[in-house]
C-alpha positions as a Markdown table, in Angstrom:
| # | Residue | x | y | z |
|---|---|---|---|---|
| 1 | Unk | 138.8 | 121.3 | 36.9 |
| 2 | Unk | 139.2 | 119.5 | 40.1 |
| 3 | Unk | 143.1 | 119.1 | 39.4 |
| 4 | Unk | 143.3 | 123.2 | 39.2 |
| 5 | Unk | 141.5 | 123.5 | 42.2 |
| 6 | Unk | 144.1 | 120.8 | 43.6 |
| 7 | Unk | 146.5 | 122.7 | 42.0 |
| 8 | Unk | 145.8 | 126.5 | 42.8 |
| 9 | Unk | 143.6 | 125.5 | 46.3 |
| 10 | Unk | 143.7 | 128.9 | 47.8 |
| 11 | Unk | 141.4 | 130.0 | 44.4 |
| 12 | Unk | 138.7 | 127.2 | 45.1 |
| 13 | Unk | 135.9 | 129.7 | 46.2 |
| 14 | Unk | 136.5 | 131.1 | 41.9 |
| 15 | Unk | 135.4 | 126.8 | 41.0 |
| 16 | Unk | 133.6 | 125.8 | 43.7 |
| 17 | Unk | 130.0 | 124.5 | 43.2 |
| 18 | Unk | 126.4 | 126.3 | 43.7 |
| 19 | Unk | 126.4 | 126.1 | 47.8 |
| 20 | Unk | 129.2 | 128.2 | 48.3 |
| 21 | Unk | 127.6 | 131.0 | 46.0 |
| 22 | Unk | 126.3 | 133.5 | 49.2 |
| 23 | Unk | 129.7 | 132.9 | 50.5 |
| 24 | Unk | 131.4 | 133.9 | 47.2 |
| 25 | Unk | 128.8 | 136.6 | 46.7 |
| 26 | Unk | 130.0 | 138.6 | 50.3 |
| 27 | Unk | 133.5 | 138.4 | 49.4 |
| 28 | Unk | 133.1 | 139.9 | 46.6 |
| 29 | Unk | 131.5 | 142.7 | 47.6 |
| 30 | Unk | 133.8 | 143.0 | 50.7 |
| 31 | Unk | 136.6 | 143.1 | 48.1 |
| 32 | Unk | 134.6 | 146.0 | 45.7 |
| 33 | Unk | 134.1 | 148.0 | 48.9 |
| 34 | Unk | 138.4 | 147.8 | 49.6 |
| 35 | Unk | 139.4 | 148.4 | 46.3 |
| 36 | Unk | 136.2 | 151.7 | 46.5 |
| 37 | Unk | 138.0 | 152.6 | 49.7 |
| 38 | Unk | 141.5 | 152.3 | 48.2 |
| 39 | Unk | 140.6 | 154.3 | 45.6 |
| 40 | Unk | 138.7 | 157.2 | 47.3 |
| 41 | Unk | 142.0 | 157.7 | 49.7 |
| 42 | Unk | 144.3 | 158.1 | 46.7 |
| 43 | Unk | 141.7 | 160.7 | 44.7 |
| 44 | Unk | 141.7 | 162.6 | 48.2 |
| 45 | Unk | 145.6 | 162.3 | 48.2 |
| 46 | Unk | 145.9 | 163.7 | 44.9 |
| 47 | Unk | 143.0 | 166.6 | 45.7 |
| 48 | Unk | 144.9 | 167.6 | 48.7 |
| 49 | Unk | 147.9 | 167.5 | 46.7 |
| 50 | Unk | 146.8 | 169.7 | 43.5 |
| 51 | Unk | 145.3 | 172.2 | 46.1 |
| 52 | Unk | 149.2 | 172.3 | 47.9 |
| 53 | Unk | 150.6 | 172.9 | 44.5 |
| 54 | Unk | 148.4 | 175.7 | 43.8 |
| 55 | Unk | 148.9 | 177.5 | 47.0 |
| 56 | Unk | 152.4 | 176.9 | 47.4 |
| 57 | Unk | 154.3 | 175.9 | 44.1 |
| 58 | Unk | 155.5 | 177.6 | 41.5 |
| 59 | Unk | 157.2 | 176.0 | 39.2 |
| 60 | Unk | 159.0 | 176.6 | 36.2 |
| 61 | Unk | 159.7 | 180.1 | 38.2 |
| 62 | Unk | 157.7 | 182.7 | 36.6 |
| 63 | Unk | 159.7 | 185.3 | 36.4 |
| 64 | Unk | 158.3 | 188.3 | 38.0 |
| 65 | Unk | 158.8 | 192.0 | 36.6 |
| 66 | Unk | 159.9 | 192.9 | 39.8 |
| 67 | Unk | 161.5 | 191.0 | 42.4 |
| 68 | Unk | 159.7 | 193.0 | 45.6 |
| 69 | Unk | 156.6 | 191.8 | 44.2 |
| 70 | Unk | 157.4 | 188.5 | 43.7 |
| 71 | Unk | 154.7 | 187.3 | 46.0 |
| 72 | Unk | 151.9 | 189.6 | 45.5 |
| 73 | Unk | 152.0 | 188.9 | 41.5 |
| 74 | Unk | 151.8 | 185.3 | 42.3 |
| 75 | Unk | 148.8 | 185.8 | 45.6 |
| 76 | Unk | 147.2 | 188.1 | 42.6 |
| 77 | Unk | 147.3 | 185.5 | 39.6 |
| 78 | Unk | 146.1 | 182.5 | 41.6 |
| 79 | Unk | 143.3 | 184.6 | 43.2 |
| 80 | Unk | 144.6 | 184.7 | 46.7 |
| 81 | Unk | 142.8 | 187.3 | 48.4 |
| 82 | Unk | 142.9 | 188.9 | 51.6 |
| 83 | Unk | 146.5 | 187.4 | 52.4 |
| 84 | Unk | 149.4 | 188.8 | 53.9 |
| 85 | Unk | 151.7 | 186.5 | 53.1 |
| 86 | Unk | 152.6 | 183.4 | 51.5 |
| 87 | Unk | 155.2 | 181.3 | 50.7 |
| 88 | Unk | 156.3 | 179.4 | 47.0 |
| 89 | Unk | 158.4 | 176.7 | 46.2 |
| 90 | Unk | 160.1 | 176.8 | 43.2 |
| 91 | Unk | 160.7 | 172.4 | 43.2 |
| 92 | Unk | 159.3 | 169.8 | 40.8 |
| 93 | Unk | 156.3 | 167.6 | 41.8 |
| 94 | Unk | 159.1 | 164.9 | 42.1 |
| 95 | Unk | 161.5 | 166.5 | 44.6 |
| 96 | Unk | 158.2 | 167.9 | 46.6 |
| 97 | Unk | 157.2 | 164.1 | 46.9 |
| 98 | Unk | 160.2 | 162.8 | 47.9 |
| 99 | Unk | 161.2 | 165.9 | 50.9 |
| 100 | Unk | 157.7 | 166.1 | 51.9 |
| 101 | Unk | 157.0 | 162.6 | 52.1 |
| 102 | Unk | 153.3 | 162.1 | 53.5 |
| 103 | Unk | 154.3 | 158.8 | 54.6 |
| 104 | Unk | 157.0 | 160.4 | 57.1 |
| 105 | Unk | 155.1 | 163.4 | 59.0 |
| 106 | Unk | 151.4 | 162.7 | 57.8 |
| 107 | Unk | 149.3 | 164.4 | 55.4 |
| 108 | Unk | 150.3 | 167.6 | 53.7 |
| 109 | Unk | 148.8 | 170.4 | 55.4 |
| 110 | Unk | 148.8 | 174.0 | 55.0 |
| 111 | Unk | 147.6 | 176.7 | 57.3 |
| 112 | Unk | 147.2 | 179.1 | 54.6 |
């Protein structure tokens, strides 16, 4: 064992003996609470995300039965109340991610 901790010396905290247990014990928990972190800020990512597509997406196209009413079908279906006005996108969840990059202008946000 002591020539893989030679070996591999930035894992020696994973070999080392019982006094460096309360040491090993903290990081660990200091990495669970990153990788919780991590994890929370993609679910909110993809919350924020679903609730975009709902608002704003439609895609395949539905087909309206008439083109003047476009919108108002769409408000109507998704239960959009009390709006006067709204805007879809008729785009794939890839070529919404890669105009409206969140890395480039921040978080996607509508007003609506």
């Amino acid at each position: 064992m002591e020539h893989w901790m030679e070996r591999f010396s930035g894992c020696r905290a994973l070999v080392m003996g019982a006094g460096q247990g309360a040491m090993n014990a903290k990081g660990i928990h200091q990495l669970w609470m990153l990788f919780s972190l991590a994890w929370l800020v993609l679910e909110m990512d993809a919350a924020s995300f679903e609730q975009f597509k709902k608002k704003h997406v439609d895609y395949p196209m539905n087909l309206p039965e008439s083109y003047n009413n476009y919108c108002n079908q769409m408000m109507m279906s998704r239960g959009m109340k009390y709006r006067y006005y709204n805007t879809f996108i008729n785009a794939s969840d890839y070529t919404l991610k890669h105009i409206c990059s969140k890395y480039d202008d921040g978080p996607w946000i509508s007003d609506n």
